[in-house]
N, C-alpha and C positions, 0 to 999 in steps of 0.2 A: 402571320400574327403569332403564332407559338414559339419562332425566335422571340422575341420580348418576353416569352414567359417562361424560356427554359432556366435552368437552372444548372444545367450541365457546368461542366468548366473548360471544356471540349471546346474548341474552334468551330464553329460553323463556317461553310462555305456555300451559302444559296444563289442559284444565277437567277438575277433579274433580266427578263427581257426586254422590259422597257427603261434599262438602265442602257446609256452610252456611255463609252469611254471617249472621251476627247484626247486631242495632244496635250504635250509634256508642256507647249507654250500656252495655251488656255487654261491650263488648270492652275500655272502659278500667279494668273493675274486674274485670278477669280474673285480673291476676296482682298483687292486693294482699297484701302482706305483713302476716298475721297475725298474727306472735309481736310482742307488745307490750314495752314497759319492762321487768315484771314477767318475762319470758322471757329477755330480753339482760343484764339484772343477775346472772340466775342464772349465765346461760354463761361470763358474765365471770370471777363467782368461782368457777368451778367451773377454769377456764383458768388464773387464779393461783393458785388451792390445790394444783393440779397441778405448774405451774409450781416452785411456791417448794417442798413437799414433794419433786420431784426434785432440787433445789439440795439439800437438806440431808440428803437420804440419799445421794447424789454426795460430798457432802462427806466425812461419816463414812467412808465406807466407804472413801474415797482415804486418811486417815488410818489407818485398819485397812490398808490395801493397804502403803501405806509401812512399817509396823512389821512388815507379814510379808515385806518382801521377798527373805530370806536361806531363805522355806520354800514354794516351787514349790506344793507338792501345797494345802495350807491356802490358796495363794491363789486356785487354783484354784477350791477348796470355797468360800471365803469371796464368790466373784463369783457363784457358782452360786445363793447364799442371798441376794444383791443381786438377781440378778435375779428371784428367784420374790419375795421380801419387796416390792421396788421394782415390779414391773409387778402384782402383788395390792392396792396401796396406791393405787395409778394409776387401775386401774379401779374399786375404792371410791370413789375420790375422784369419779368420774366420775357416778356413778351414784346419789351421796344424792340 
């Protein structure tokens, strides 16, 4: 633990013994990225269906927000239903 709290600028070198070395072919296929095309296309759309469905219930609802602005209480209520309707929509989106 006192490595992490040295402050030297010195190289340490501590043997671990419960540390192995492996070969030179294991350790470059250690950390290969498995999510394929098939995995990143989905992400993608799943990022713009998100995306573009917050743009148009943003929209809507600035429109509704303008025509209630002479009535505090209803704008109030009407952000309250943006949010529950907007982040329910979000996470469906997220999740097909």
């Amino acid at each position: 633990m006192d490595s992490f709290f040295s402050t030297s600028s010195e190289k340490r070198v501590v043997d671990n013994p419960n540390f192995s070395l492996k070969d030179e072919s294991e350790r470059r296929h250690a950390f290969v990225d498995d999510d394929g095309w098939f995995a990143v296309i989905i992400s993608w759309i799943r990022i713009v269906t998100c995306f573009v469905s917050m743009m148009l219930t943003t929209f809507i609802w600035a429109l509704i927000m303008l025509v209630l602005i002479p009535w505090p209480y209803e704008r109030i209520r009407q952000g309250n239903i943006y949010g529950h309707v907007t982040g329910r929509m979000l996470v469906s989106c997220i999740q097909f």
